[in-house]
N, C-alpha and C positions, 0 to 999 in steps of 0.2 A: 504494500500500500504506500504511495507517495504521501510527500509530507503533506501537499496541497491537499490531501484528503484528507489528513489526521487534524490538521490545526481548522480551528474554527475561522476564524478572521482571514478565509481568503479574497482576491480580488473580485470574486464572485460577488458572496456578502459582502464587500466592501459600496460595489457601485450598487447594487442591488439596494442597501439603504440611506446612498446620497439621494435616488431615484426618487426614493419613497418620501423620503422628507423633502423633496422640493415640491411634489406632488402634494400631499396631505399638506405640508403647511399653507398650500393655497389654498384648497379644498375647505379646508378647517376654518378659513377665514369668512366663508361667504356669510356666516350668523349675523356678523359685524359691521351689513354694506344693509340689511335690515331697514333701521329707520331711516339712514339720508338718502335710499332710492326711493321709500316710500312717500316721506317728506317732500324730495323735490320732485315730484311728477302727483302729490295727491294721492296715494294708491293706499288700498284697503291693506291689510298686512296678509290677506291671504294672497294675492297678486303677486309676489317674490317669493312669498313662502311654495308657493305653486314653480315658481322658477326652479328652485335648489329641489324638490320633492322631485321635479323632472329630474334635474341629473342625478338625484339618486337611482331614481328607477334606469335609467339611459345605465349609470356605470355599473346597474346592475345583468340588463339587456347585453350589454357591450363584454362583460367579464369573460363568459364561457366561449363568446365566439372572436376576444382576443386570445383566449389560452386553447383555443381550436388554431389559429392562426398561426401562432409560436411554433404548436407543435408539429407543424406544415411546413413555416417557411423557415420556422430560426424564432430565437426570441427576440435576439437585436434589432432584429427587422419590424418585428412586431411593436416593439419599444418606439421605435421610429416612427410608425405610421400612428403611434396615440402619441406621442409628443405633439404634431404637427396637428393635432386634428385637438388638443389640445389647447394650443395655443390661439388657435383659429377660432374656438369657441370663445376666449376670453376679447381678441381685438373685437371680433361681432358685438358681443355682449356689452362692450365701451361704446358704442354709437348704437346702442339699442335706447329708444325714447318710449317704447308702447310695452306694459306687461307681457304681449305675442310675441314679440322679437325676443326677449329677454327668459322667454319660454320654449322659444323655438331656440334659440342660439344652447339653452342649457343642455339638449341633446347631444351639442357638441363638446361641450364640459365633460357631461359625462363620459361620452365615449372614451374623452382623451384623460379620465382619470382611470377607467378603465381598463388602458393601454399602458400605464404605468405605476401601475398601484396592485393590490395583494397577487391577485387573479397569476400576472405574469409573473412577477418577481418573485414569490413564493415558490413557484414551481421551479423554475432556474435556480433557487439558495435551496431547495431542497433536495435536486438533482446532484448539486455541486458540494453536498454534505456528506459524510461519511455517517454511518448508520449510527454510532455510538453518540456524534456532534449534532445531529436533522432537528431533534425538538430545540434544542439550545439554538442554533443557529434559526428555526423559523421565529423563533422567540423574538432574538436580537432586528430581526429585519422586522417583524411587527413592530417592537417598540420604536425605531425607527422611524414609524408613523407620528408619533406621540413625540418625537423631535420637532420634529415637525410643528404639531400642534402646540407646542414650546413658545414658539415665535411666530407663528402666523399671523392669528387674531392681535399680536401687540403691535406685531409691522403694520399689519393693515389700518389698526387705529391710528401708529401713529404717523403713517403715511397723510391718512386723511384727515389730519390735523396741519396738514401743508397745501396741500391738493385735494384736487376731487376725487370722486369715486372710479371717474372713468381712466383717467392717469394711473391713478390703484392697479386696475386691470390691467391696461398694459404694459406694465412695469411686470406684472407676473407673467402676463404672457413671455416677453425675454428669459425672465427665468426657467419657464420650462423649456424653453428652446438652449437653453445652455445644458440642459439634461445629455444631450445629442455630443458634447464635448467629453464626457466619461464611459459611452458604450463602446470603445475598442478594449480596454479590458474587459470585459465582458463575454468572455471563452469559456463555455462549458459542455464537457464532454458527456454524450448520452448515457447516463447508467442507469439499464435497467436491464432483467434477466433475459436470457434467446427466448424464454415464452412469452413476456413481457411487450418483448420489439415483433415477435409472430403476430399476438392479437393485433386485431383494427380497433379501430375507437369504436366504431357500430357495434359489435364484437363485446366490450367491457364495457356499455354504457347500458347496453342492455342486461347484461349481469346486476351493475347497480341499481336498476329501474326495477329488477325484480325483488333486489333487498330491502327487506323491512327496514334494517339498518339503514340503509342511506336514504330514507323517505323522513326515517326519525330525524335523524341529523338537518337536512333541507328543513323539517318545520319549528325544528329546535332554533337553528338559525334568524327567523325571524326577529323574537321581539330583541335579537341586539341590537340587530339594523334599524328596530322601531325606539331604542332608548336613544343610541347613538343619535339619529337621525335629528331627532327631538330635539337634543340637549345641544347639538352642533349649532341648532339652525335658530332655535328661542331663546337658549339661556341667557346672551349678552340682553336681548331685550327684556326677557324675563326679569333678572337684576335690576336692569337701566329703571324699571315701572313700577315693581314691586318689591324690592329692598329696603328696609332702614336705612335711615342718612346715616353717611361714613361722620365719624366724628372728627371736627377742625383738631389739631394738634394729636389725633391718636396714632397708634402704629400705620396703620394702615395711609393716613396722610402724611404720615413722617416719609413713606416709601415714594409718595408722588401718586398714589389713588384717592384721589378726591372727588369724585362723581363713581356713580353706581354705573355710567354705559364704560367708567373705565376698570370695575372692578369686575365685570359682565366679560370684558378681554381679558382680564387676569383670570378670572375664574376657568375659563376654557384654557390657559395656558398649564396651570393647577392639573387638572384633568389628566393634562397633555406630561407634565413632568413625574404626577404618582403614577401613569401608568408605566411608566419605562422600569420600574421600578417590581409592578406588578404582573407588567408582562413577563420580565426577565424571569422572577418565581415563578410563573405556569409555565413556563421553558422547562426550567430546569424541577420544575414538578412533574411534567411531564414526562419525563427519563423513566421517572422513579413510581408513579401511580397510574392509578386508574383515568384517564382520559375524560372517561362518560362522565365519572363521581364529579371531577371538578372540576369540569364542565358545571354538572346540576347547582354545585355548590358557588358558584361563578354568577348565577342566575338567582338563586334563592337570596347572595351577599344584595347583587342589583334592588332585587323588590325591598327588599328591607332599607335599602339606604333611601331610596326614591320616597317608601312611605314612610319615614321617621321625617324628614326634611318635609313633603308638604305638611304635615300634623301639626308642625311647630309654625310660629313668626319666624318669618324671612329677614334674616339681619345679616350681617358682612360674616357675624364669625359663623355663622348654619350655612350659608355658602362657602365658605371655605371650608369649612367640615364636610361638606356632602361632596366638592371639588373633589377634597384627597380620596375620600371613601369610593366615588364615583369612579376616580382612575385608577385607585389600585384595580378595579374590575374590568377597564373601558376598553381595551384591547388583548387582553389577557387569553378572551376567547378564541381571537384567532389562531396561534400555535397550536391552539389544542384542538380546534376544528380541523383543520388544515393538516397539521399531524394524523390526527384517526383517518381522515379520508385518506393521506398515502399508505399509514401500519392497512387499514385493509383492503385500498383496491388498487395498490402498488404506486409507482411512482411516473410508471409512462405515460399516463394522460391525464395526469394529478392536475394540470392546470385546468385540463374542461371539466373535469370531474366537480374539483372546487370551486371554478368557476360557475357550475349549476347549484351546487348550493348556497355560494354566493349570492343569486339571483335573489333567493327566498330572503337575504339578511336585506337587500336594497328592497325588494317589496317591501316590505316594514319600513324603512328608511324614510321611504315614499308616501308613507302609510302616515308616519309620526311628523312628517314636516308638513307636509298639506293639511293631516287633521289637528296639528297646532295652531296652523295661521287661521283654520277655519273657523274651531270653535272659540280662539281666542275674536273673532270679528262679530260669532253668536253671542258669545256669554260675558265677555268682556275680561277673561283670565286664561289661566291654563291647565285649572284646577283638577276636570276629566281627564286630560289627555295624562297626567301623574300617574290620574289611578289605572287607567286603560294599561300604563307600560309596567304597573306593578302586578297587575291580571297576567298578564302576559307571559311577564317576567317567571314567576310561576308555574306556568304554562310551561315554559321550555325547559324550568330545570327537570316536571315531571316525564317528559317524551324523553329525555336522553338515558333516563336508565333503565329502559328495558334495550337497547342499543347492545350488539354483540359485538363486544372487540375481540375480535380475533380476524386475522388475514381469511379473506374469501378464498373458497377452497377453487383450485386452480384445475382444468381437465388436462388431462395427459395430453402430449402433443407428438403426433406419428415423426 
């Protein structure tokens, strides 16, 4: 075994999550562009929130039929054509003036986070991992995400504390086209078994379409994509509307947070720094336990923090509390999703594979961002849509344990 297969930290994992964090730190920012699109054009708050639910749904549409593409032409290439389609979604979306444009253009968003976000990169860091390194290394390139989300929503704020919203977007747009300057490292060799490279994709997809197991996992996956989706896209406004005033000389003003739409950015960066943290531990709990259990246990942590936090008054320190609580959990699930679907339906078509269950997380994503902006325009809060994602929440930790981990049994091959 070479060494580039023994050490974690290769070139692979390396570009794999500069990738992800240029991506996700964009992505992560759209909650933050909320009230001054709405503000300066008049728009109900369900009219953008309808934007981002689009390209949830889109990078969810888009996931399996880039990690179908990858595993066709190459991954690089696949990288290539969601950068540019990517970036293309953000300039459109700068000279979008009518909620349709800015709904239409989000198809292209998503596509192009689609093209460089879990779906491809997962499979490429999981391919280019050695069996004993795969959890630990999907770990590190999920948290990767959560770098991301580190610094996005604070750029983005404090961008448009200089400029407008639409300068905002282009400036990202650049960014993701500088992505395109770190894929020639990005050399990874196919390892997967002779029966492995024999089957077709037709072939193993129909295998999982008969498992109960990967029906469980697809509907397990949703309500993350409905918390995440949620909390991405309302929480800066959520704060900004419904928070206790920050107090003049207390910590939190000594830091330079003195408005609640700037604690709304901190709070998603929070999110974005306990999970790396939290993801790292489902990595490397992964190695060592049950998948399904903490998975369920991942999902149970979720509902409980979601309904302790609306129960109580909304003050700076119960959002920062639910912040940390929120990220230790908020990425956590992907290793461990994306790991069970390679331990059992191998690693050769991990990308469409995970990218169909994928689909089911951004359905919810889709779910929780449009029916925030909705019934936040009904009811005038956000109160249901809490409880809907702690129903939910629920919901998914109980489908994953009847889930069989163990490798699908493979037919002899002449």
């Amino acid at each position: 075994m070479t060494t580039s297969r023994t050490s974690i930290f290769t070139p692979v994992l390396i570009v794999g999550c500069v990738v992800i964090i240029i991506s996700f730190a964009i992505r992560a920012s759209f909650g933050v562009f909320q009230i001054p699109i709405a503000d300066e054009f008049g728009w109900a708050r369900a009219e953008f929130s309808m934007a981002i639910a689009i390209q949830n749904l889109a990078w969810g549409i888009g996931q399996p039929i880039f990690g179908a593409i990858a595993e066709k032409i190459g991954d690089r290439r696949s990288i290539v054509i969601g950068v540019f389609v990517y970036a293309a979604g953000l300039v459109l979306s700068a000279w979008s003036t009518t909620p349709l444009e800015h709904q239409l253009y989000a198809w292209l968003v998503g596509f192009g986070v689609a093209g460089t976000g879990f779906g491809v990169i997962l499979a490429v860091v999981g391919r280019a991992a050695s069996d004993e390194n795969r959890s630990m290394s999907l770990a590190i390139a999920a948290a990767a995400g959560s770098f991301g989300q580190i610094f996005g929503p604070p750029l983005a704020e404090w961008l448009l504390g200089s400029m407008s919203w639409q300068g905002v977007f282009l400036i990202f747009a650049v960014a993701v086209m500088a992505i395109l300057l770190t894929l020639p490292m990005m050399r990874v060799p196919p390892l997967a078994s002779k029966h492995q490279i024999e089957e077709s994709l037709g072939h193993v997809l129909v295998k999982a379409f008969r498992d109960p197991s990967y029906t469980l996992i697809f509907l397990g996956f949703f309500s993350c994509g409905y918390q995440l989706g949620f909390v991405t896209a309302h929480f800066p406004a959520f704060v900004t509307e419904l928070c206790g005033p920050i107090l003049p000389g207390g910590m939190l003003d000594s830091m330079g947070i003195s408005s609640t739409s700037a604690l709304g950015a901190v709070a998603l960066s929070m999110i974005g720094l306990a999970n790396i943290a939290g993801t790292l531990a489902a990595g490397w709990a992964g190695q060592r336990y049950s998948k399904k259990y903490l998975l369920a246990g991942i999902y149970i942590g979720r509902a409980i923090a979601a309904a302790l936090f609306i129960m109580f008054p909304i003050t700076p320190t119960s959002v920062l509390l639910f912040s940390f609580a929120m990220g230790m959990l908020w990425l956590a699930t992907v290793p461990l999703t994306s790991g069970l679907v390679a331990y059992i339906y191998g690693l050769r078509y991990m990308g469409t594979l995970y990218g169909i269950i994928f689909f089911s997380h951004q359905l919810g994503s889709f779910l929780g961002v449009w029916l925030g902006g909705r019934l936040y325009d009904v009811y005038g809060d956000y109160t249901l849509v809490w409880w809907i994602g702690v129903g939910i929440g629920v919901f998914s930790a109980v489908v994953h344990l009847p889930v069989r981990e163990r490798p699908l049994a493979q037919p002899a091959v002449a």
